[in-house]
C-alpha positions as CSV (number, residue, x, y, z in Angstrom):
1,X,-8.9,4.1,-7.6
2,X,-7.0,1.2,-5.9
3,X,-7.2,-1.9,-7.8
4,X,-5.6,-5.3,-6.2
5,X,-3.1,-6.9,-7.6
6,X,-2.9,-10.1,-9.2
7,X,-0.9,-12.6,-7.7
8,X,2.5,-12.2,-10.1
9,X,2.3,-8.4,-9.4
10,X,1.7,-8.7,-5.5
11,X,4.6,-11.2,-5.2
12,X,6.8,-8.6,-7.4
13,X,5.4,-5.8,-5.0
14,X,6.2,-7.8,-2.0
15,X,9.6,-7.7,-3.2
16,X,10.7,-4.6,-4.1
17,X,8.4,-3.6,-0.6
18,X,10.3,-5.6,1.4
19,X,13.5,-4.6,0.0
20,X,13.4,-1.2,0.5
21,X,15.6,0.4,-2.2
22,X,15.5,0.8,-5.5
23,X,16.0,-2.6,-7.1
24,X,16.8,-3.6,-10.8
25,X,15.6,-6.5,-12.5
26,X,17.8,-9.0,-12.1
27,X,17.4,-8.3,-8.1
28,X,13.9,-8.9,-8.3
29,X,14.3,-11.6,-10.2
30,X,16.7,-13.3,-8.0
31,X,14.3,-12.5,-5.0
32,X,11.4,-14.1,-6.2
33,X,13.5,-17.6,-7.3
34,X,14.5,-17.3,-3.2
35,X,10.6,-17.5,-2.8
36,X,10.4,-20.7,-4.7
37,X,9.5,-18.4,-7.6
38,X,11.6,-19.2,-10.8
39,X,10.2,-16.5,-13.5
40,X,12.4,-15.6,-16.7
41,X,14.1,-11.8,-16.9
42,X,11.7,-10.7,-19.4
43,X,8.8,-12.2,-17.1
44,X,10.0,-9.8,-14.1
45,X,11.0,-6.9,-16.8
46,X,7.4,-6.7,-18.0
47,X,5.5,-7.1,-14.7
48,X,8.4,-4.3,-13.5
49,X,7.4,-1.9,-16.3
50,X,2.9,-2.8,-16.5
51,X,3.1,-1.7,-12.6
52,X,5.4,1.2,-13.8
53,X,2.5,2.0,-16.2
54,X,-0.3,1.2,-13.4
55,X,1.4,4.2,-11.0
56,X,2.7,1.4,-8.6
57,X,6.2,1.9,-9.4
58,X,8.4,4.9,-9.9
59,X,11.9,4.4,-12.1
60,X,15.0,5.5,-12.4
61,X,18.1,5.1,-14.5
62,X,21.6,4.3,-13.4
63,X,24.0,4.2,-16.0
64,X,22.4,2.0,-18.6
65,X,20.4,-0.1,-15.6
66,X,17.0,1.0,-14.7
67,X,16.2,0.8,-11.1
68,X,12.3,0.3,-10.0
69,X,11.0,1.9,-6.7
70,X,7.5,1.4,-5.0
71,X,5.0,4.6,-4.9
72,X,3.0,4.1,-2.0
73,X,3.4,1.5,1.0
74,X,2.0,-1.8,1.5
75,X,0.0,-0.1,4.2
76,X,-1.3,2.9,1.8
77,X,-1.8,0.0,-0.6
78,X,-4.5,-2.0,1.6
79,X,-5.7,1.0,2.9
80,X,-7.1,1.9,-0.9
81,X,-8.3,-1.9,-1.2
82,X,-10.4,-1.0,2.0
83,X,-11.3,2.9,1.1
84,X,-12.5,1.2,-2.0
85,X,-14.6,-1.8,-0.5
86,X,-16.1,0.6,1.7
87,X,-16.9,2.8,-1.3
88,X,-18.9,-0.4,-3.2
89,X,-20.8,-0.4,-0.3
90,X,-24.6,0.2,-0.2
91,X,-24.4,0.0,4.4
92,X,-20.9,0.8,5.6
93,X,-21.6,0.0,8.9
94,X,-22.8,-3.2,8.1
95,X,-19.7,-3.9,6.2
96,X,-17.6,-2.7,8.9
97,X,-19.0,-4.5,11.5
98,X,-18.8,-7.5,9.1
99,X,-15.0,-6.8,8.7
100,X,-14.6,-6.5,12.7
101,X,-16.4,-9.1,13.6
102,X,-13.7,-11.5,11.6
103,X,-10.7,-9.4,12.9
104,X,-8.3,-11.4,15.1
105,X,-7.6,-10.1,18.8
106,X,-4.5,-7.9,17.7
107,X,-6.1,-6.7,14.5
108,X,-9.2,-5.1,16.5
109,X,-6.2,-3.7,18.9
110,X,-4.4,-2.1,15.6
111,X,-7.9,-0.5,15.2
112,X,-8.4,0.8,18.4
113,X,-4.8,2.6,18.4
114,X,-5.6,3.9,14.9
115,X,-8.8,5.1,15.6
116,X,-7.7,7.0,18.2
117,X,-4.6,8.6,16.6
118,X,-7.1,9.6,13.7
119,X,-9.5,11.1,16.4
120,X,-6.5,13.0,17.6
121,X,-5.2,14.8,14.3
122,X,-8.7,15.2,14.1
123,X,-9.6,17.1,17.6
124,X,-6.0,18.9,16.0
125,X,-7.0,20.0,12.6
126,X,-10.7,21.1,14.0
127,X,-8.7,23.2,16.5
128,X,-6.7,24.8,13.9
129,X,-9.2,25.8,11.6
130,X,-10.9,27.2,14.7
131,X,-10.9,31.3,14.7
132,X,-7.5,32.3,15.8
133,X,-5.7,29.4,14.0
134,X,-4.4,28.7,17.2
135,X,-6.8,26.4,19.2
136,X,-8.4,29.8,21.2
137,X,-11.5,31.5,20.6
């Protein structure tokens, strides 16, 4: 189950997203006082190791410097939040068409595309589990 983040753990996530790489303390430290965000080492070093503990972060070691990587994407991340909304709900298509009916001009674009490329490894995957493995009859 997806659970959102609270605000110090998304701006830590953001971080270490955005980054790309493997990043220690002290880096995401630095990066969040570059967001206006002046937190103490320890501050960063627990947040780091609760989302460690949550399944957000992976870790390494490097020498005697441990190195924090992100899990999943931002994108697999709010595509939980919204698996799970949809879950909670008692009328998904109500919900849905609540959440497209606030979606921006480009947001109901992004939809469109992904709908179809889901339709497509769809028509895919029913083709290969058709007899023959193959697509053929």
């Amino acid at each position: 189950m997806t659970r959102e983040l609270g605000e110090l753990e998304n701006a830590v996530m953001t971080v270490v997203w955005d980054s790309g790489r493997p990043m220690t303390v002290r880096e995401v430290m630095h990066a969040l006082e570059v967001r206006e965000r002046v937190l103490a080492y320890t501050t960063v070093a627990t947040v780091l190791v609760n989302l460690r503990a949550k399944g957000w972060l992976g870790r390494s070691k490097k020498g005697r410097i441990f190195t924090y990587t992100a899990v999943c994407t931002r994108s697999e991340y709010a595509a939980g939040l919204a698996r799970q909304a949809l879950d909670h709900s008692d009328d998904a298509t109500a919900s849905l068409v609540a959440l497209v009916s606030h979606m921006s001009p480009d947001q109901r674009s992004a939809l469109e595309t992904a709908l179809r490329i889901a339709g497509t490894s769809q028509e895919e995957a029913d083709r290969d589990s058709a007899p023959g493995g193959d697509g053929t009859a």
